[in-house]
C-alpha positions as CSV (number, residue, x, y, z in Angstrom):
1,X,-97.5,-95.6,64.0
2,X,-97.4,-96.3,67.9
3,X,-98.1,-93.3,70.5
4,X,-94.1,-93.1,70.6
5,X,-93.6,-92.4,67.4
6,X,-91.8,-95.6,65.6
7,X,-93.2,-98.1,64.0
8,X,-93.8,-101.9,65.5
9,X,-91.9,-103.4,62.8
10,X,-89.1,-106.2,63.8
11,X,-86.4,-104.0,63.4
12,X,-87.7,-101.6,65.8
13,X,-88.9,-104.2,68.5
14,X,-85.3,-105.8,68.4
15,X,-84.0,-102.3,69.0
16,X,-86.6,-102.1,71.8
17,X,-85.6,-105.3,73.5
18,X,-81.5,-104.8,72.8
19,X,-81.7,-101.5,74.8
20,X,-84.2,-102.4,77.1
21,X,-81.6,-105.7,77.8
22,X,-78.8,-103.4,77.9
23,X,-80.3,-100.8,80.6
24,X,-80.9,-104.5,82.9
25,X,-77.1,-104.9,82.6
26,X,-75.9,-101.3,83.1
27,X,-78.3,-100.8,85.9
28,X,-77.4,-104.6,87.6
29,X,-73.8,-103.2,87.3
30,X,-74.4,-99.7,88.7
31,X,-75.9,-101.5,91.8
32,X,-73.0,-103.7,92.1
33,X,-70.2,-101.6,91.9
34,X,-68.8,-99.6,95.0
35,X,-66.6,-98.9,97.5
36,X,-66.7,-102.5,97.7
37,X,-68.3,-104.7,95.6
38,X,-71.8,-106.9,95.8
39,X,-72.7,-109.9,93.7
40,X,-76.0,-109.8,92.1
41,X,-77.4,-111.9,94.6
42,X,-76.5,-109.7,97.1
43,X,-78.6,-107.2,95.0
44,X,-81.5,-109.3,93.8
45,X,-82.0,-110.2,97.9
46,X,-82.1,-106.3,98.9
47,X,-84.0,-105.7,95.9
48,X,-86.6,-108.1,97.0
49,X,-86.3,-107.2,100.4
50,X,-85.4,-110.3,102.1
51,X,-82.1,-108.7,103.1
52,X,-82.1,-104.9,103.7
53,X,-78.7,-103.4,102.3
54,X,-78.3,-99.5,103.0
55,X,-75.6,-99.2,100.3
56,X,-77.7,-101.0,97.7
57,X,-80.6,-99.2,98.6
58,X,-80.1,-95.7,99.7
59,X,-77.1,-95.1,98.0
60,X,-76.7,-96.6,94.6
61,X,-80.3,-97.4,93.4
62,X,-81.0,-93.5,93.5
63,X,-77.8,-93.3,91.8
64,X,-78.6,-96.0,88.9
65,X,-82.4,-94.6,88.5
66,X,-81.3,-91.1,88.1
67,X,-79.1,-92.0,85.2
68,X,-81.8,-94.3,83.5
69,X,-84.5,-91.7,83.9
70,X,-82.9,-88.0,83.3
71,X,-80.7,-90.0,80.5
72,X,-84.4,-90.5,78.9
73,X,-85.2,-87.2,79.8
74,X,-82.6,-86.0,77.9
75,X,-83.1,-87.9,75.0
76,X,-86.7,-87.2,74.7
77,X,-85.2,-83.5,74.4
78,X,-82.9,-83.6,72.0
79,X,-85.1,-85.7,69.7
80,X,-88.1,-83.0,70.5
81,X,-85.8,-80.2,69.0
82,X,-84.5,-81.9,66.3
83,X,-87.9,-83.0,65.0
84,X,-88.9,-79.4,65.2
85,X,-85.5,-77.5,63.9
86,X,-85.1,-81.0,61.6
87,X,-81.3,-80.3,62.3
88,X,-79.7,-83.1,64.2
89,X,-77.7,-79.8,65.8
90,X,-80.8,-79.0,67.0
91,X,-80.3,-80.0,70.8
92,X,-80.9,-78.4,74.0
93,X,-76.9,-78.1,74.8
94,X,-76.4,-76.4,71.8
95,X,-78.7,-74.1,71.0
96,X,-78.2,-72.7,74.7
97,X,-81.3,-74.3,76.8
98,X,-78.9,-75.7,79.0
99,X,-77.4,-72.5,79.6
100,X,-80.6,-71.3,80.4
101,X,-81.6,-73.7,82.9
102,X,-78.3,-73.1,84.5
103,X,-78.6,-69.4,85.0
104,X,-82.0,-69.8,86.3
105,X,-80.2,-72.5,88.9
106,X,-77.1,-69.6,89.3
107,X,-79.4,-67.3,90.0
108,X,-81.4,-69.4,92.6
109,X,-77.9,-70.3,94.6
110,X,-76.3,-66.6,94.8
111,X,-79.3,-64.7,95.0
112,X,-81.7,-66.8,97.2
113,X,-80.8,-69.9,99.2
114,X,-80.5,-72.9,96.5
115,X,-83.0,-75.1,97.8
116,X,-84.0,-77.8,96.0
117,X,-87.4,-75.8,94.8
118,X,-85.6,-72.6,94.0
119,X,-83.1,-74.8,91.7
120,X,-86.2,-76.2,89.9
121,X,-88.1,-73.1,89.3
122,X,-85.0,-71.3,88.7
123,X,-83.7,-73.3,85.5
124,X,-87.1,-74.1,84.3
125,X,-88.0,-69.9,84.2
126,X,-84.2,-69.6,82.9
127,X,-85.0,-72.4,80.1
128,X,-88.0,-70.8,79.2
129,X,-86.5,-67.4,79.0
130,X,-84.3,-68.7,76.7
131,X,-86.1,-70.8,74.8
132,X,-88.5,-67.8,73.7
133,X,-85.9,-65.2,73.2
134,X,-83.6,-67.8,70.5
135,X,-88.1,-68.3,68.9
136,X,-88.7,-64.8,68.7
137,X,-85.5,-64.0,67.4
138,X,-85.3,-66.9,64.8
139,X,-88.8,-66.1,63.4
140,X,-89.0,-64.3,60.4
141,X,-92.0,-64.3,58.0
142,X,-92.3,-67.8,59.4
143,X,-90.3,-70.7,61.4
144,X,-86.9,-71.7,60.2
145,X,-85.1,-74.6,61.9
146,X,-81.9,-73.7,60.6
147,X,-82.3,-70.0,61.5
148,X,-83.3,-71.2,65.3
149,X,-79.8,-73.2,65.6
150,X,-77.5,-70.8,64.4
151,X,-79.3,-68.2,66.6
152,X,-79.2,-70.7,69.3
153,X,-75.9,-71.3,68.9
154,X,-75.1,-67.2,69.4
155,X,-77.5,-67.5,72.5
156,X,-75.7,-70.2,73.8
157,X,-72.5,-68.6,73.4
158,X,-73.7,-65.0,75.4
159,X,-75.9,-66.8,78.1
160,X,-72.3,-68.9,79.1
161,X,-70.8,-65.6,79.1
162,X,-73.2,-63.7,81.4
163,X,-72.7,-68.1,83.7
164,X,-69.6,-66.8,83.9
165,X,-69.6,-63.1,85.1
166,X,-72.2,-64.3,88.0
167,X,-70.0,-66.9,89.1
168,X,-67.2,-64.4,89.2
169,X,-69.3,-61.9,91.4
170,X,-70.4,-64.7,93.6
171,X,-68.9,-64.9,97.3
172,X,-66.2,-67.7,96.6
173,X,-67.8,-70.7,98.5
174,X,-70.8,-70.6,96.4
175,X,-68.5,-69.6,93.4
176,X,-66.4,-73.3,94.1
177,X,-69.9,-75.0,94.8
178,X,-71.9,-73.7,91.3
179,X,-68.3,-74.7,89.3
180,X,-68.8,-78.2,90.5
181,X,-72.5,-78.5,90.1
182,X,-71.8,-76.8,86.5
183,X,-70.0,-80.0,85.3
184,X,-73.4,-82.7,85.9
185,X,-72.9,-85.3,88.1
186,X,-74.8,-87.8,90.2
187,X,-72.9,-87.9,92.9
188,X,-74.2,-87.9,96.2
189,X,-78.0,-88.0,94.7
190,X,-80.2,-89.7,96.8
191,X,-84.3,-89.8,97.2
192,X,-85.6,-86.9,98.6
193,X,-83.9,-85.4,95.4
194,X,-85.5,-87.6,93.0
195,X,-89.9,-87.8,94.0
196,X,-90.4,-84.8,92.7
197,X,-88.0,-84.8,89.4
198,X,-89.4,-88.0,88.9
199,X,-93.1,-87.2,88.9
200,X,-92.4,-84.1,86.6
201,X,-90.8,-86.1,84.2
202,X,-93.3,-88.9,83.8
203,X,-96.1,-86.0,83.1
204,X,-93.8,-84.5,80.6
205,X,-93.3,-87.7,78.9
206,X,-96.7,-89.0,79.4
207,X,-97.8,-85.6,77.5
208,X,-95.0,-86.1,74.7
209,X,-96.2,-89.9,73.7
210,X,-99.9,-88.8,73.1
211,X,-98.4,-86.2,70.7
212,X,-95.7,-88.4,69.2
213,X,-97.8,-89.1,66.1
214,X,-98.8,-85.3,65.5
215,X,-94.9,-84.5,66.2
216,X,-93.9,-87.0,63.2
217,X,-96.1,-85.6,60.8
218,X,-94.7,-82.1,61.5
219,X,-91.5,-83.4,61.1
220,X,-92.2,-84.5,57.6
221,X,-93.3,-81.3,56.3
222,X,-95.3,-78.4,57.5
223,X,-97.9,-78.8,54.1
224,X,-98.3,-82.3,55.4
225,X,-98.8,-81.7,59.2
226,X,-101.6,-79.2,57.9
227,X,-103.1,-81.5,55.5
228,X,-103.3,-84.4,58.4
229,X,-105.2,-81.6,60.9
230,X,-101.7,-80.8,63.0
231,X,-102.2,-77.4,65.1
232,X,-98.5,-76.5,64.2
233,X,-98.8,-73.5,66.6
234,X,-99.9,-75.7,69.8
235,X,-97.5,-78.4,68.8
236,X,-94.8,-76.5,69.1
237,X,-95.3,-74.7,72.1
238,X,-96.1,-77.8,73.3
239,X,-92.7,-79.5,72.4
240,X,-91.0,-76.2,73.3
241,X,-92.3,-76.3,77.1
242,X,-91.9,-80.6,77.4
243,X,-88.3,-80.5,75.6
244,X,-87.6,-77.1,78.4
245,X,-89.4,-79.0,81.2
246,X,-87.1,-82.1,80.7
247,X,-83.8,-79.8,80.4
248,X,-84.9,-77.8,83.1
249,X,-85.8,-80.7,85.7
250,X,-82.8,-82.5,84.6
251,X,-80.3,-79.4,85.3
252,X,-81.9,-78.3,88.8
253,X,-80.6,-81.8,89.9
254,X,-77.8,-83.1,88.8
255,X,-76.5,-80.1,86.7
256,X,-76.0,-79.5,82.8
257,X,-75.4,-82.3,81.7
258,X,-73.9,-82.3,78.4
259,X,-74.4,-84.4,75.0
260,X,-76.6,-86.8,75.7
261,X,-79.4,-85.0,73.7
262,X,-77.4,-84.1,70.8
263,X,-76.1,-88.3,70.8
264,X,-79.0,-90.1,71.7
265,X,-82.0,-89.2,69.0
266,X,-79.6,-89.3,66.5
267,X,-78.0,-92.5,67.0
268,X,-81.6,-94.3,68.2
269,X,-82.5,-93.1,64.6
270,X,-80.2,-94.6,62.7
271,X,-80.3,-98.0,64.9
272,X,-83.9,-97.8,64.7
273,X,-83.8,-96.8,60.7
274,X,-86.4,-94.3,60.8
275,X,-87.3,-91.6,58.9
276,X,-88.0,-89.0,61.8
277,X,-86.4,-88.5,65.2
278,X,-88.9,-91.4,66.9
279,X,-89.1,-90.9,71.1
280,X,-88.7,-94.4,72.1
281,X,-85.4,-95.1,70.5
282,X,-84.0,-91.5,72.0
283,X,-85.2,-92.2,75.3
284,X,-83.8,-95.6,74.9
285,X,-80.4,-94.6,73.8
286,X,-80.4,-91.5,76.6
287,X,-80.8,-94.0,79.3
288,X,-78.1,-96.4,77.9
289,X,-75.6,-93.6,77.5
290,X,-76.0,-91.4,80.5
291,X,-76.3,-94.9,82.8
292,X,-73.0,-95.8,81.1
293,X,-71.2,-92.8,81.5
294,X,-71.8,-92.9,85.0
295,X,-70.0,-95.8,85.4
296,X,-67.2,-95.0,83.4
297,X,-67.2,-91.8,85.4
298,X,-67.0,-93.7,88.6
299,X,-64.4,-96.4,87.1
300,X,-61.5,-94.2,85.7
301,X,-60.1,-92.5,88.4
302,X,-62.1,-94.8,91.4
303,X,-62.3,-94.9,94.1
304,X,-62.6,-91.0,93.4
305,X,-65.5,-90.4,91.4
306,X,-65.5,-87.9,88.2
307,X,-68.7,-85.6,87.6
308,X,-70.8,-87.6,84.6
309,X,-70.9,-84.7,82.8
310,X,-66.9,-85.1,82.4
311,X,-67.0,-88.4,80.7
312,X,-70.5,-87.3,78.6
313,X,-68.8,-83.9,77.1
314,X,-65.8,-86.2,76.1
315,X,-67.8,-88.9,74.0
316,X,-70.3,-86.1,73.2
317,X,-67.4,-84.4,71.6
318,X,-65.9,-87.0,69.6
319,X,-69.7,-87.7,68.2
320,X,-69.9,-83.9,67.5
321,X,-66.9,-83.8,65.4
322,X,-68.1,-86.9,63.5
323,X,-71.7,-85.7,62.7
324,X,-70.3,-81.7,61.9
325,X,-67.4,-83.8,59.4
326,X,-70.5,-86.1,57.8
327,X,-72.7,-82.7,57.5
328,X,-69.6,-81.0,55.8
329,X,-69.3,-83.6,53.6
330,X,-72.9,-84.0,52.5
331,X,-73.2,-80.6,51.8
């Protein structure tokens, strides 16, 4: 078992280098397409920096990282909460994280100023607050995965509901500005919004890998995970506050951005043929799709371009109806 939780068999390091080789193409593509278009060896010479471009590389390489990282983000996420609810509904956009993190960020732009630090500490305390209110309510002589979705679920639906009456009491400017930022997009994103996501995300991850192994094992079983010397207690909170950190950090930038954790770990699992929810293939798959929903998002109505979260909540949806109609039907 690697520190990423899936196994170095050939099936898993073709799965590695297919994504990996897709992620090259999307992100190639991302920096090509524009306004006006640049050939790839108008991108390899800014990239190198024999040529500076300012389009290349102020505008659209913040652009293409964003996707590849926060669609990683996300994926590591939604495989975190479906190890520990071992539901693949268990994601952060369904069981009302997002939500969370959003009201923390609504709270942050019609209470204070929305600067860039209020947005991050707002949805990271609004995640949390939400993250131990759907625990404490879902435990009950012990922890039940299915118990924390379906209460998630009922969380989700009251935390959109109170989204909604603040966006309603806001002044109307910053009503029309928190409606647009409520849909995810990575528009306009550029680097001084990015060093400090960045850096929290590659702790969080950093902190996830060395604990992919003990998350496995508690994935199998919680008389296994004790019989292997797992601290269930400190795993979970652990995985609670990384999956909430990734959400959170995610949402104070670009926005709730929906789907990609419920897709990603589920269909890195089945490509990757593993037993568990493994990290790698999630983070893979994350990357892949929110990178490739960006540029869909930007291509269908170009040369205006449509929030990402727009194009991710349509595919999302179509996946949701598939996995709910395959759950149905197994049960």
């Amino acid at each position: 078992m690697s520190a990423l939780g899936v196994r170095a068999e050939p099936r898993t390091l073709v799965l590695v280098a297919v994504l990996v080789s897709a992620l090259l193409g999307l992100g190639l593509l991302g920096l090509c397409y524009g306004a006006s278009w640049s050939s790839p060896s108008e991108v390899l010479v800014a990239l190198t920096g024999t040529e500076r471009s300012v389009v290349i590389l102020e505008w659209r390489l913040p652009r293409v990282l964003a996707g590849l990282v926060f669609g990683a983000a996300l994926g590591v996420a939604g495989a975190i909460f479906q190890n520990l609810t071992r539901n693949p509904m268990g994601s952060p956009d369904v069981i009302g994280l997002d939500a969370g993190a959003y009201t923390g960020a609504l709270v942050a732009i019609t209470v204070l100023s929305g600067a860039s630090a209020q947005l991050a500490v707002g949805s990271v305390l609004g995640g949390l607050v939400v993250a131990a209110l759907i625990y404490v309510l879902s435990f009950d002589r012990g922890f039940s995965g299915l118990r924390l979705v379906v209460i998630g679920i009922a969380v989700n639906a009251m935390v959109t509901a109170i989204n909604s009456w603040i966006v309603l009491r806001a002044e109307l400017e910053v009503a029309i500005a928190a409606v647009g930022w409520s849909a995810g997009s990575l528009n306009g994103v550029g680097w001084p919004d990015l060093w400090i996501p960045f850096s929290v995300i590659a702790v969080l991850l950093t902190l996830m890998a060395a604990r992919a192994h003990a998350m496995h094992q508690a994935s199998l079983g919680d008389a296994i995970a004790v019989t292997t010397g797992v601290g269930l207690d400190r795993l979970r909170l652990l995985m609670v506050l990384v999956g909430v950190g990734c959400t959170a950090t995610v949402t104070a930038v670009a926005g709730p951005i929906a789907f990609i954790a419920l897709a990603a770990p589920q269909i890195g699992r089945r490509l990757a043929g593993a037993a568990g929810v493994p990290l790698l293939p999630a983070a893979l798959t994350g990357a892949v799709l929110l990178q490739g929903a960006d540029l869909l998002a930007q291509m269908l109505l170009a040369p205006v371009a449509l929030p990402v979260g727009v194009v991710s909540t349509a595919i999302g949806g179509c996946y949701l109806i598939w996995l709910l109609t395959k759950e149905v039907r197994r049960a």
